[in-house]
N, C-alpha and C positions, 0 to 999 in steps of 0.2 A: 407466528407459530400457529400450527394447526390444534384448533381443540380437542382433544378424546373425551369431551363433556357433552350428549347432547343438551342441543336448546332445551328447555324446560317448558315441560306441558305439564299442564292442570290435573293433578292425579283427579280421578275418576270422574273426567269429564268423557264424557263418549265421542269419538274421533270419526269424522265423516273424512276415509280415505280418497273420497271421489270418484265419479266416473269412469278416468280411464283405467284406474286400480282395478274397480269391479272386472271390468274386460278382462285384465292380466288373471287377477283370480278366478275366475272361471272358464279362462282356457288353460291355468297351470293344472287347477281341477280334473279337467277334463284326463290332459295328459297324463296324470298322476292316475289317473284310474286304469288309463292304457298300460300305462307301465306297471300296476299293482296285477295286469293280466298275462302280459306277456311275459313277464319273470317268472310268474311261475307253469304258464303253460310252455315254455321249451324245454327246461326242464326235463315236464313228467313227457315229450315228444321223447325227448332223447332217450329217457329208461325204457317209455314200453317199447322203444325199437332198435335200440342202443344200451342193453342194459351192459355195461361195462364202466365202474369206475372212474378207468383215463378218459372215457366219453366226458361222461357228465363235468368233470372238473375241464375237458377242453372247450364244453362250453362257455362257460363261465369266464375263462381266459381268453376264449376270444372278444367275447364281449365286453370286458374289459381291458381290453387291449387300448384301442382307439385314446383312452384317455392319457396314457402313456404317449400314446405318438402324434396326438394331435391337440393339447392343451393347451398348449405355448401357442401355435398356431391361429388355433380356434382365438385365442384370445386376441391376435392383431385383427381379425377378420371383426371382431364385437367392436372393434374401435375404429375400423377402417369405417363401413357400412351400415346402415338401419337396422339395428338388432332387432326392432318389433319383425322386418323381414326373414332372418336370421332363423328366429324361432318358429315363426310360421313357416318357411319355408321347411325345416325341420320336422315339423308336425304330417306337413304333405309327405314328405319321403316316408317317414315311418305308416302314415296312413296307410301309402300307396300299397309300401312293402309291405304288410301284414295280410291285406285284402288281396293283392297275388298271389300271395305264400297259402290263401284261404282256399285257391284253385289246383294249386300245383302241387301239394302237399294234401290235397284229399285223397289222396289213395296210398300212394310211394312214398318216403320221408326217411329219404338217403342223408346220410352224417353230414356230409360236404354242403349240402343245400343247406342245414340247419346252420349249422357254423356260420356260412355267407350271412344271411338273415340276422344272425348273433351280432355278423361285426359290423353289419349295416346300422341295426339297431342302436348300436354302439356310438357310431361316430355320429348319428342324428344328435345322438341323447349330449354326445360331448359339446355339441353345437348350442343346442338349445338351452343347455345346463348355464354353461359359459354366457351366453347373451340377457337371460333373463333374468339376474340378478344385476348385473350390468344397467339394466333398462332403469331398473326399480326408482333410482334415485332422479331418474327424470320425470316420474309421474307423480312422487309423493313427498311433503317436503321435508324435510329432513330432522325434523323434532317429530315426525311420525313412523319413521323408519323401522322401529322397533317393531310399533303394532302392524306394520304392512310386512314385515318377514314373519313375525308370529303369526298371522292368520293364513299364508304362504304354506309355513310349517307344518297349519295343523289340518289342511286340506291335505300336502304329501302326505301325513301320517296316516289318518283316519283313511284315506283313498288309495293309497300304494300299498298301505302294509296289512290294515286291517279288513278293508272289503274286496280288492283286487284278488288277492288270493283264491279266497273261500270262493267268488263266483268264476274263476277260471278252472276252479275243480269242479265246478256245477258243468261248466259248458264242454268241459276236456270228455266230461261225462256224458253229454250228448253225441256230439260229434268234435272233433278238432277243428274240423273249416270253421264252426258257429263262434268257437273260441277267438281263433285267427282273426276272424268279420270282426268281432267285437272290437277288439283292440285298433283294428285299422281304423273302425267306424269312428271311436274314441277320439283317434290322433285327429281324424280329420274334422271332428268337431271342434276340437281346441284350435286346428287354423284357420277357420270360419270364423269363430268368437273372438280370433285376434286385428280381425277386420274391423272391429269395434272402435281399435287406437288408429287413433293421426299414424302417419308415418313421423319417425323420429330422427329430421335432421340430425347430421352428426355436428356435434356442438368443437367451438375453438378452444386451443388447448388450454385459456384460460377461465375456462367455463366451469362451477361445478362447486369442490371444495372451499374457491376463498383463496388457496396459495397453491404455488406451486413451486415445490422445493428444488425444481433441477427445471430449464428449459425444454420444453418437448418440439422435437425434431417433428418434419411432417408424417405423417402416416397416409399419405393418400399412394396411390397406385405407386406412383416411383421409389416409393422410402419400400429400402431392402425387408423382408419378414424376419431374419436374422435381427437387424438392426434392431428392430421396432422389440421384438422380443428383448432382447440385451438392455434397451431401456429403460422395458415394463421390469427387467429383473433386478436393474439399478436401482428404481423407485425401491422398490420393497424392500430392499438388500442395505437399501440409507436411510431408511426410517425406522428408527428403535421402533416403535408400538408396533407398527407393522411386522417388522423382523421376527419381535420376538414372539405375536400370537400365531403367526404361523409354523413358528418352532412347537409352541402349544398344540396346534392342529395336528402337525405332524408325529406328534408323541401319542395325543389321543386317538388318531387314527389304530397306531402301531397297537396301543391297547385296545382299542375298541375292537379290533380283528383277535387277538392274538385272543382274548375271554369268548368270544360270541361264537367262535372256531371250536372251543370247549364249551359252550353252554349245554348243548346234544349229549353229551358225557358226562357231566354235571345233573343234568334230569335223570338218566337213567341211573349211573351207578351210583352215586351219593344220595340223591331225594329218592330214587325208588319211583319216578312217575313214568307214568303209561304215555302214549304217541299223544295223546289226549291233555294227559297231566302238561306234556310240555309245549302243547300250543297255547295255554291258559297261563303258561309261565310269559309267552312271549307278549301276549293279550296284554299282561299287567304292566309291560315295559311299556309298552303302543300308549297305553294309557295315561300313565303317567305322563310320558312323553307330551300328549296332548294337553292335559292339565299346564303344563307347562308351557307351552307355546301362548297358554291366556295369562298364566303366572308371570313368564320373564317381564313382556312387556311394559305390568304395572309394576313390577321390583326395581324395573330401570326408572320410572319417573320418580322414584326415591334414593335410588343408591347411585353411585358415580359409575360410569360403565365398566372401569379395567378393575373397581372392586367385585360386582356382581362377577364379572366373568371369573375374576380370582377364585373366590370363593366358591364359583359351580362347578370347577372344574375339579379345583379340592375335594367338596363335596361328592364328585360324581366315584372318584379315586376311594373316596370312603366306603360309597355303597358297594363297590366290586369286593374291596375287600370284606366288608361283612357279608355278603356273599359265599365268597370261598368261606368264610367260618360257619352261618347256620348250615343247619340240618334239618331242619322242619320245612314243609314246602310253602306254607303261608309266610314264615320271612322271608325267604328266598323272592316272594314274590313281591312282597311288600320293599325288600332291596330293591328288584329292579324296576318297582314303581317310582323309586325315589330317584333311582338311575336315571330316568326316562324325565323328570324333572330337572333335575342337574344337566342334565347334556342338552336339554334348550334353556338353563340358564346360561349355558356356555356359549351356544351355539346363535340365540338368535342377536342376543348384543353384542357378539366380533362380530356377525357378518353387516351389521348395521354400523359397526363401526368403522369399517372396512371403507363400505360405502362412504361414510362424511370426510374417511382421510384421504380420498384420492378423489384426483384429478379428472372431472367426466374426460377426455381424452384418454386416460388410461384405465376407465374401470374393467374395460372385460380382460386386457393384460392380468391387472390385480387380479379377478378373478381364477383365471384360469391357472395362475400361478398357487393360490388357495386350495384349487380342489386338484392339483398335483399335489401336495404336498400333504393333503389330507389321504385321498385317493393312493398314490405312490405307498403310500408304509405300509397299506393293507396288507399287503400277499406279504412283507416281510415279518407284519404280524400275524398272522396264520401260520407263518413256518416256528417263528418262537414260541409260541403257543404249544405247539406241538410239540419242540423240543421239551419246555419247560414240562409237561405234563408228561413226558416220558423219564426226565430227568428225577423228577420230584414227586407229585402226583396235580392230579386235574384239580381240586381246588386250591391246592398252591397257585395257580396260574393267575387266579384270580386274587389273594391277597397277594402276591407279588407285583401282578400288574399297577392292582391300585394302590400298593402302597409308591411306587414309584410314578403314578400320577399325579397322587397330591404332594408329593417332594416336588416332580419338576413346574408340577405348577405355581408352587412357592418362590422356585429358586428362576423361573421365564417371567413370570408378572410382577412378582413382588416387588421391585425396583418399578415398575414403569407408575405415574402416577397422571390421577388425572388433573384435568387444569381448567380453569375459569372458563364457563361457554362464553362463547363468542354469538354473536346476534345471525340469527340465521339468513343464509344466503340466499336470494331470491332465486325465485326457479328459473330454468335457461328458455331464452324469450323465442318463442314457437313451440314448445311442449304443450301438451295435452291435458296439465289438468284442469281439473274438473272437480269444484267442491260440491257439484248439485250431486 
């Protein structure tokens, strides 16, 4: 039987992740800061010349599309092939794509061309989303998994969400092509820096976790993409812990949209704050958030995994709902500091735990299965959100959300338990790490 216990490391002993880590973190880095630009400059492309509503949100669904139609997919493709290729190759197309769009788009910046570029962007990002968590578990050993998603975490945060932005308003400010360059230049630095890793043999299907609960079929070019898919959905679909955290996922997703859809509404009509007030609300979440990417890590080499996660997800369920109840805007903010804690106590120990229950033949299946299931509820949490705040009002959204998140977190986890670790599995013989 598989453990949901990692190995145990030596609380606050300092973890040299290795060499070929450093590479993956400094071209996720990189990428994360391309994407912290170009999210927000299509966007502001699309109002100053597209100001219309149905615009702006077709952006957005376009770009989001690809993960809908190619996730399952994406996921044979991380398990067929060399994901370190995978993702750099992914880094080149988005590079390529931005640094054309920096030529073609200097002047004209017709809807249809923006869109294209949206869903391009899109299926890159579905690619490389998909393979690089995938990768992880082959570069780092698996009683360090924690700290190697956590420090992952808190480069996306700090680089996507809290510097990306602000300097794609600096550069949208200069000119758009400067903007465009940027990002392209970005991506194509991250598949430069990915040059750094060995290439990474695709390992046998008995490689990886230690068991494997079901036979796996081949995946190499002859094994059907259906098949392979229907496998990857059997694995996850027969393993209680896995089942049920991606039930969790799927719930937090639905909320996580359905409050952040009303957050906008929440700043203005109820705190009373300025375009200002509500970027320093979002500040405090980012924050927290980051806090917690150094917090989860040493909470797991104390607490059993499927309890921390229990409890952060409980926990995160609390802050939404005190949330919708103050009124002041320093709780409000101090909620969603704590928010922003909670959701990488959730977050970085399932996807690490993810990682040690499956089988390296099938991680980027599991994966891609994950971030549908996270990914997928969004947009049906946005429309509940909506409903609920037309029904009831905008801060109801919020204690109703989270009170129905720390319920179903009770009632998805609570049953599942953890179990005696098992001696850690040695890493797959031709991988890349590297303790110097």
């Amino acid at each position: 039987m598989t453990s949901t216990t990692r190995p145990a490391t030596a609380p606050g002993r300092r973890t040299d992740l290795g060499r070929p880590f450093h590479w993956l973190w400094a071209s996720t880095a990189a990428s994360n800061a391309g994407d912290g630009i170009t999210r927000t400059l299509l966007p502001l492309l699309v109002v100053a010349h597209h100001p219309d509503p149905a615009a702006v949100a077709g952006l957005t669904t376009v770009n989001m599309l690809p993960w809908l139609l190619f996730a399952l997919p994406a996921g044979v493709l991380a398990d067929r092939v060399d994901r370190r290729r995978i993702v750099l190759g992914s880094n080149l197309v988005r590079g390529a794509a931005l640094l054309g769009a920096a030529l073609v788009l200097a002047t004209d910046r017709p809807l249809p061309l923006l869109y294209a570029l949206a869903f391009l962007l899109g299926v890159a990002e579905t690619l490389a989303d998909t393979a690089a968590p995938a990768m992880l578990p082959r570069l780092v050993e698996a009683r360090h998994l924690e700290r190697a998603n956590g420090r992952l975490s808190a480069a996306q945060i700090v680089l996507n969400e809290m510097v990306g932005p602000p300097v794609a308003g600096l550069l949208a400010g200069l000119t758009a092509a400067a903007a465009l360059a940027t990002g392209g230049t970005l991506y194509a630095v991250a598949a430069l820096l990915l040059l750094g890793l060995a290439p990474l043999a695709r390992a046998t299907p008995d490689t990886g976790s230690g068991s494997a609960p079901e036979p796996a079929s081949p995946t190499g070019a002859r094994g059907g993409v259906l098949r392979d898919i229907r496998q990857g959905l059997r694995f996850v679909l027969g393993h209680r812990t896995l089942r049920r955290t991606l039930a969790a996922s799927a719930l937090y997703g639905l909320v996580f949209s359905a409050t952040f859809s009303m957050l906008v509404l929440l700043s203005d009509r109820t705190l009373r704050l300025s375009e200002t007030g509500y970027g320093l609300l979002l500040a405090a979440g980012s924050v927290g958030a980051v806090a917690g990417s150094w917090l989860a890590p040493r909470a797991a080499d104390r607490l059993p995994t499927v309890r921390l996660a229990l409890w952060s997800l409980a926990g995160s369920g609390a802050a939404y709902v005190t949330l919708g109840l103050v009124r002041h805007p320093a709780l409000a903010a101090l909620a969603l500091a704590a928010n922003g804690v909670f959701m990488m106590g959730w977050n970085i120990p399932v996807l690490s735990l993810r990682q040690r229950l499956t089988p390296e033949d099938l991680q980027g299946r599991v994966m891609s299965v994950s971030r549908l299931c996270s990914w997928g509820s969004m947009p049906v949490g946005a429309t509940l959100g909506g409903l609920l705040a037309t029904t009831l009002t905008v801060p109801s959204v919020f204690v109703v959300c989270g009170g129905v998140l720390a319920v179903g977190a009770l009632l998805l986890l609570a049953p599942l338990r953890d179990e005696p670790p098992t001696p850690t599995a040695p890493l797959p013989s031709g991988q890349p790490h590297d303790g110097g």
